[in-house]
N, C-alpha and C positions, 0 to 999 in steps of 0.2 A: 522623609517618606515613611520611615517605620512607626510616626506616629499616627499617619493618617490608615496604615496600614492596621496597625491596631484597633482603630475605630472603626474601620469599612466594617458593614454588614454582608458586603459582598465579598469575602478572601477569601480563598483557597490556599493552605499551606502544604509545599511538600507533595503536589502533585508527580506522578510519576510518569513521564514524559518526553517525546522524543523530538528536536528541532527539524521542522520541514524546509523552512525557508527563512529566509531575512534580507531585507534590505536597508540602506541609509534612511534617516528622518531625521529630518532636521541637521542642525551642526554636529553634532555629537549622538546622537541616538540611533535605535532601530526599529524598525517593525518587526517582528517575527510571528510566524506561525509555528505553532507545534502540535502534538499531538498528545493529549492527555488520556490515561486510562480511564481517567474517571469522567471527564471531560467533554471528552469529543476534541474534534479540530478547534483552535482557541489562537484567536488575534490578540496581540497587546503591543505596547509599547516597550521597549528595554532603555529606559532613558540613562543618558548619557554613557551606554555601554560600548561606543567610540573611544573613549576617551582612553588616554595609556594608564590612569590609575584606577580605571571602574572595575570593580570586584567582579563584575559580569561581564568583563571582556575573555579571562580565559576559562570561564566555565561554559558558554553559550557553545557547543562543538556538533555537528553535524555527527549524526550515524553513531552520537553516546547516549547510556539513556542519561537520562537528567532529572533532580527534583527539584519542580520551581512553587514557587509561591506569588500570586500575583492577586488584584484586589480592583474595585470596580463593577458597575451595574450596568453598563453600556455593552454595544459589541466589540468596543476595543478595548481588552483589559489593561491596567498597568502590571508589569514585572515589578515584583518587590524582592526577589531572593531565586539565585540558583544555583545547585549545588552538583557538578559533576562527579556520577555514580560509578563509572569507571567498567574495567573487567571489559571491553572489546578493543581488539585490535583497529587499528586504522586501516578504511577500504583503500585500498588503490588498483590503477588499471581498471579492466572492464567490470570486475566487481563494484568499484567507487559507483561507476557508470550506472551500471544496475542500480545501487542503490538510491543515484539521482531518478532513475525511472520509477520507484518505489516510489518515494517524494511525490514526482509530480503528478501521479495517479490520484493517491490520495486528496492533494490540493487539487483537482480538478473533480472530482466525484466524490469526496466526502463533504455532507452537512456542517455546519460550523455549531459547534457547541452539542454533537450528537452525539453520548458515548456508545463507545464499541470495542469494550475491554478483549473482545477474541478476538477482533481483527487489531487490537493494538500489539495482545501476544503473537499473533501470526506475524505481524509487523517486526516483531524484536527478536522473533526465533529468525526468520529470515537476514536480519543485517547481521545477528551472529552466525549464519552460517555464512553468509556472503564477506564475512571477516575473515574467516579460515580457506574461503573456496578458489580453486584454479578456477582457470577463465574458463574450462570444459565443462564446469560442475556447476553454474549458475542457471540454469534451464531449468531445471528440475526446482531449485529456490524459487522459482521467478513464478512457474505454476502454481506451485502450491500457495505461495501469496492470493496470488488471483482468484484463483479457486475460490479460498476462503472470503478474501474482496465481494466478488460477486454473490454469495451468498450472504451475508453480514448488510450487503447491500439490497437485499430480496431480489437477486435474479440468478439467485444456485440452484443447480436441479439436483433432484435426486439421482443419484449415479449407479443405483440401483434396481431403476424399473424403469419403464420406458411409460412416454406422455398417457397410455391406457393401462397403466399399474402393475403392469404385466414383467417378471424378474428379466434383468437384462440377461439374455445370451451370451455365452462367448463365441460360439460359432455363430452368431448370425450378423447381419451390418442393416445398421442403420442410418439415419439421415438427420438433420435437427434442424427446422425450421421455428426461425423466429414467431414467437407468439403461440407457437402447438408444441414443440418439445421435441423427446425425441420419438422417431417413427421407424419402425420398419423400411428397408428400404423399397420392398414390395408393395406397400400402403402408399407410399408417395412418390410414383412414378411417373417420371417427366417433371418430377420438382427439383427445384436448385437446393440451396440450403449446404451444410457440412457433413460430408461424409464422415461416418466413424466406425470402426470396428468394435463389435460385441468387445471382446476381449480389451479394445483399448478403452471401455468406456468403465471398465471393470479395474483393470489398471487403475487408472486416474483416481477412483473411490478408494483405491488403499495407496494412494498418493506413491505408485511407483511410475518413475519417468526414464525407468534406463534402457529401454526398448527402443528403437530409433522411430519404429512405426508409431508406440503410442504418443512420444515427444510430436512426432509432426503432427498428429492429429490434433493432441491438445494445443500449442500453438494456435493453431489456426483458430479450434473452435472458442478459444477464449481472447482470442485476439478477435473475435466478430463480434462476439457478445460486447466486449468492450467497446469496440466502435459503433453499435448500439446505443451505448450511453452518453460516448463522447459528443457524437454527433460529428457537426464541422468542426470541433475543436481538436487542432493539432498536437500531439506530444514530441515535442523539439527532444526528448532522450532516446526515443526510439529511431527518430533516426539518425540518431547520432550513432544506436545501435548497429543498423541499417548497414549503414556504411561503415563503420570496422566490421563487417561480418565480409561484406565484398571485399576487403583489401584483406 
């Protein structure tokens, strides 16, 4: 492999990189997706990394960053080298959880081969905070990901003016409907949409979520926006969330 690797005209070495998912292929191999800075979301093969003597069995690790090298013109590349970069604790409990929900966002709404070097830094600030954080502290991580998500992804607002350009208030409350933004909530009466407070929508633009008020609002309004994009497609972490929140 490292000589065909040598002559690919298509290799990336030493990309910087974070594993979203993998599964079995074949006897011995895997698929995986990961997430490259320079990259975008990136399928390839990790051949024969089953195996108990593959040098890429204990480097391939969920929630480390990692530097891979892989090679190929197709959309499924081959893995040729990976190097685990280390410095994060291991998630567990409901931080792990989160950080499965991180994962399967991304694999479900990011382009494949689309870089997004700030939404990969948003990506990496988050699983190292979600490395240190109690289970009372991942809310505030979990927005601010999204935040950044939805923006990186073209459907972040300005969280500083409202849909008529106009500076948000703290004292006043507004509305946000899908496709107009956000309103007044005097301008769109008798409309549905998410309610939000001047002051929470203010909050949120300086990425503060220790308010109880602004958390439930942001919640909501980026949990809508998200199902927006999702469509019928379900995210099996959330409720998995769901339900440790009820018990």
């Amino acid at each position: 492999m490292a000589a065909t690797f040598a002559r690919s005209k298509e290799r990336v070495e030493a990309s910087h990189s974070w594993l979203l998912h993998s599964y079995p292929y074949k006897e011995t191999s895997l698929i995986i997706e990961v997430f490259s800075r320079e990259h975008g979301r990136v399928a390839m093969v990790a051949r024969g990394a089953r195996r108990p003597t593959s040098a890429l069995r204990g480097s391939l690790l969920a929630f480390q960053p990692l530097a891979l090298s892989w090679f190929g013109s197709g959309a499924l590349k081959t893995l040729h080298a990976a190097e685990w970069q280390g410095g994060v604790a291991q998630l567990a409990g409901l931080p792990l959880i989160c950080g499965f929900y991180l994962n399967e966002v991304l694999l479900k709404l990011l382009p494949r081969q689309d870089a997004h070097p700030a939404l990969q830094a948003a990506y990496a600030t988050a699983i190292r905070a979600l490395s240190v954080a109690q289970d009372g502290e991942v809310e505030p991580i979990l927005r601010r990901f999204e935040l950044t998500l939805l923006r990186e992804l073209g459907y972040g607002l300005a969280l500083d003016k409202d849909a008529h350009g106009s500076p948000i208030s703290p004292t006043r409350h507004y509305r946000f409907l899908s496709g107009r933004g956000l309103l007044l909530d005097e301008q769109v009466a008798g409309e549905q949409g998410v309610p939000l407070a001047g002051s929470s929508v203010l909050a949120m633009a300086r990425g503060e979520f220790a308010d109880s008020l602004v958390a439930q609002q942001a919640k909501h309004w980026v949990r809508t926006m998200l199902a927006e994009l999702l469509g019928d497609t379900p995210l099996h972490t959330r409720n998995i969330l769901r339900d440790l929140h009820k018990l």
